[in-house]
N, C-alpha and C positions, 0 to 999 in steps of 0.2 A: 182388119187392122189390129197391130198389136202394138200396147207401147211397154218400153224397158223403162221401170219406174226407177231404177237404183243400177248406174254403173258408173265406172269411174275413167274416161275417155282421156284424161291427161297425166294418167300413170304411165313411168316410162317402156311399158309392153306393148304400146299402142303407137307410140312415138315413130316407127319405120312403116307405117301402113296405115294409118289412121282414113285414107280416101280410100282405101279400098275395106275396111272394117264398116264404114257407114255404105257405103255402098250396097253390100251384104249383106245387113241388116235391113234396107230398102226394098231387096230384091225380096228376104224374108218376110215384107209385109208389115215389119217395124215399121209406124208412120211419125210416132213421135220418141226421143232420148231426152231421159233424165240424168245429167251428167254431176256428180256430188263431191261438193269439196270437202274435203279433211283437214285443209292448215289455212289458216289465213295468208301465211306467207306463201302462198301456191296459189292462190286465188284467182289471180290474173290471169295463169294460163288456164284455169277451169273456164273464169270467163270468156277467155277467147273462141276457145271451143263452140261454146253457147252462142257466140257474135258470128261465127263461121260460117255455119248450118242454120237454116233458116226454121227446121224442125227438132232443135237441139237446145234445150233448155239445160239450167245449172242452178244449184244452190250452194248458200256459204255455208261454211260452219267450221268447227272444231274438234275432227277425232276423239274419242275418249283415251284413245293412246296419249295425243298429242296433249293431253290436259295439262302437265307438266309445265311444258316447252310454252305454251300460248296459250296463258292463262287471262280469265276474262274474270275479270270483277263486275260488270255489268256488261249489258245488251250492245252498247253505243257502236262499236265497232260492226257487229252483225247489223243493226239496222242502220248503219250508214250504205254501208256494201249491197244489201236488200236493196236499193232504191234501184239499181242498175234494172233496166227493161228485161233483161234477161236471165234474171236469177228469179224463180219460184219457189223456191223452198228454203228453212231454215235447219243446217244437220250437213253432215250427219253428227249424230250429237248421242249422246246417252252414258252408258255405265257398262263397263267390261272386267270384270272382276276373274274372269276366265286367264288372261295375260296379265292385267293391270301394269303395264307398260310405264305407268301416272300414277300416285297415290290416288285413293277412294277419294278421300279430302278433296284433291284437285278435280277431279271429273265430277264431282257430285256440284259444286260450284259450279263450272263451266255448266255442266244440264241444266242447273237453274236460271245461266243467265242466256242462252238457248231458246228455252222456253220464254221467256221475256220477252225474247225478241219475237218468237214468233205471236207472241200477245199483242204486242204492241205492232206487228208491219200485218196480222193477218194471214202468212203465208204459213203453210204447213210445215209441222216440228219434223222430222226423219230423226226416228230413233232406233240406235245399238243397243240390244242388249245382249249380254252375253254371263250366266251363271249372276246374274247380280238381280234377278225377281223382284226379290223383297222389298230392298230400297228403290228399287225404278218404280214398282206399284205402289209404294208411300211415296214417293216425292212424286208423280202423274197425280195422284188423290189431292195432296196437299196444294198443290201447284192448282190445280183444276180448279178448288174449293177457293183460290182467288181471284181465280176470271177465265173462262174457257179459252181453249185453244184449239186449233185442228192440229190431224196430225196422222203421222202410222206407224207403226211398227217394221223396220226393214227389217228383210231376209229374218223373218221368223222361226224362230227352231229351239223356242221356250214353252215353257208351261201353259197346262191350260188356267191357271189362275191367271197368269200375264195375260193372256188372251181375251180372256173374259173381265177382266180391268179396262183394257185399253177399248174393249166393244162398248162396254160399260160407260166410257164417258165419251163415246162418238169418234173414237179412233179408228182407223182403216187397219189391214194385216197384209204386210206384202208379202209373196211368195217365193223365193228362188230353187234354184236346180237342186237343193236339199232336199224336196220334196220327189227327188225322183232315185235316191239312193239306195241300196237294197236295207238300210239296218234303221231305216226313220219310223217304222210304224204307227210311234207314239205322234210323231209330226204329221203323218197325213191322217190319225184320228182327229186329231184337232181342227186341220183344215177340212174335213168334210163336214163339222160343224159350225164352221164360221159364215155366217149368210152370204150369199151369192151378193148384195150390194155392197158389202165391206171389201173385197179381197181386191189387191191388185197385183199382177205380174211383173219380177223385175230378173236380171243377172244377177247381179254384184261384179260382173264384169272388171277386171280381170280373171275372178277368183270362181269356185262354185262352178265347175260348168256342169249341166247338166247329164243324164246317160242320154245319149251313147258317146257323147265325148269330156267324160270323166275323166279325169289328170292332163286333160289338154288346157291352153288357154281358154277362156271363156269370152263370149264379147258378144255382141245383143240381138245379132241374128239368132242367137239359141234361144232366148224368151221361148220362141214356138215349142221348144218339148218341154217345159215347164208347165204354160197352158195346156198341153195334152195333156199333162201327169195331173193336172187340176180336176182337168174336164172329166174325167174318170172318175174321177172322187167324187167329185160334185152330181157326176149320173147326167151331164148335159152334152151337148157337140161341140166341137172345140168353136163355131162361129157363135153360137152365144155366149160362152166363156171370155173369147176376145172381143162384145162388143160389149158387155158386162164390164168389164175389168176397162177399157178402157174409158167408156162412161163415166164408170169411179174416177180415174183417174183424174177426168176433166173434172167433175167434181168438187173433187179434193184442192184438186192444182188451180183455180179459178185463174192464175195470170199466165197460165198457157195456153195460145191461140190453137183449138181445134184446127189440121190440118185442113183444104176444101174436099 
């Protein structure tokens, strides 16, 4: 079994086929989907999703795009919407300095009150980062140094300083279809040194799809050649790497019900 820790099911590329995208993903041996919200104002329909599918999970959160538009001075909104049965995670959330779409100011706020939330409900942080290391590894440090939080890194494709921060205070490192691109080298050196109980497999569905179907839609039956592109690095067979990885996942994600 494989699970897609990071995709985004209520984007509207999904919207004309959505029963036959989970399907697919089914047939591929995906047992569990991680569905992630970006706006608050969007929420409901990520929730839906999650209420739909009996092995389809969801989390709230706030874009680092979005920092702008749906700004949070504190947690209260995220840990209200947390309480729903079927939201596991808090994110996706973090620092994008790559676009910066939001002033720094604005996203760096929202991260901390993210983080907050995931202090206070317990569920795991999903964090973006994109060209912005520095300040995500001081505000993780500083944040941390006032009371733990779980959490991971999505679709990883930074430094191994960030890597070794986020390992450092007990954070997970998820993987997507980046790691099977012909110009990443520096990404799959890092994932071959990130211990086999830290890593977890995701899309980023829509986006990212993996080779052999690069510049196509992405969506979470493709997880599988991501896990292969892992399982090579890693020097394992792909049925350890997906029982590995999804282990982690239950883990990590503690209020998602293992499939029977």
């Amino acid at each position: 079994m494989f699970v897609d820790s990071h995709c985004h099911l209520d984007f509207p590329e999904f919207a004309p086929e959505l029963d036959q995208v989970v399907g697919r993903a089914r047939d591929a041996g995906v047992g569990t989907i991680l569905t992630i919200g970006t706006r608050l104002d969007r929420f409901d329909g990520v929730r839906a999703i999650a209420e739909r599918f009996d092995h389809i999970w969801c989390s709230v959160g706030v874009h680092p795009h979005e920092a702008a538009s749906e700004k949070l001075d504190e947690p209260a909104e995220l840990i209200e919407r947390a309480q729903h049965p079927r939201v596991a995670g808090i994110g996706e959330a973090g620092l994008d300095y790559f676009y910066e779409h939001s002033p720094k100011t604005d996203q760096i706020r929202n991260f901390r009150a993210h983080i907050a939330a995931s202090r206070h409900t317990g569920l795991p942080l999903i964090v973006h980062a994109r060209d912005a290391d520095e300040d995500l590894c001081t505000i993780l440090e500083d944040e941390y140094s006032r009371g733990a939080f779980p959490g991971l890194i999505h679709c990883f494709s930074s430094t191994a300083k960030l890597a070794q921060t986020a390992l450092g205070l007990g954070l997970f490192i998820s993987i997507s279809g980046i790691v099977t691109f012909k110009k990443t080298d520096e990404l799959r050196s890092i994932v071959a040194n990130v211990p086999l109980d830290r890593l977890l497999i995701e899309t980023d569905a829509p986006y990212l799809a993996p080779m052999p179907h690069r510049g196509k839609r992405n969506e979470p039956a493709f997880v599988k050649h991501t896990a292969e592109a892992v399982a090579r690095l890693k020097g394992v067979e792909l049925e350890k790497l997906a029982d590995q990885t999804t282990d982690n996942f239950f883990r990590l994600f503690t209020k998602v019900r293992r499939p029977a």
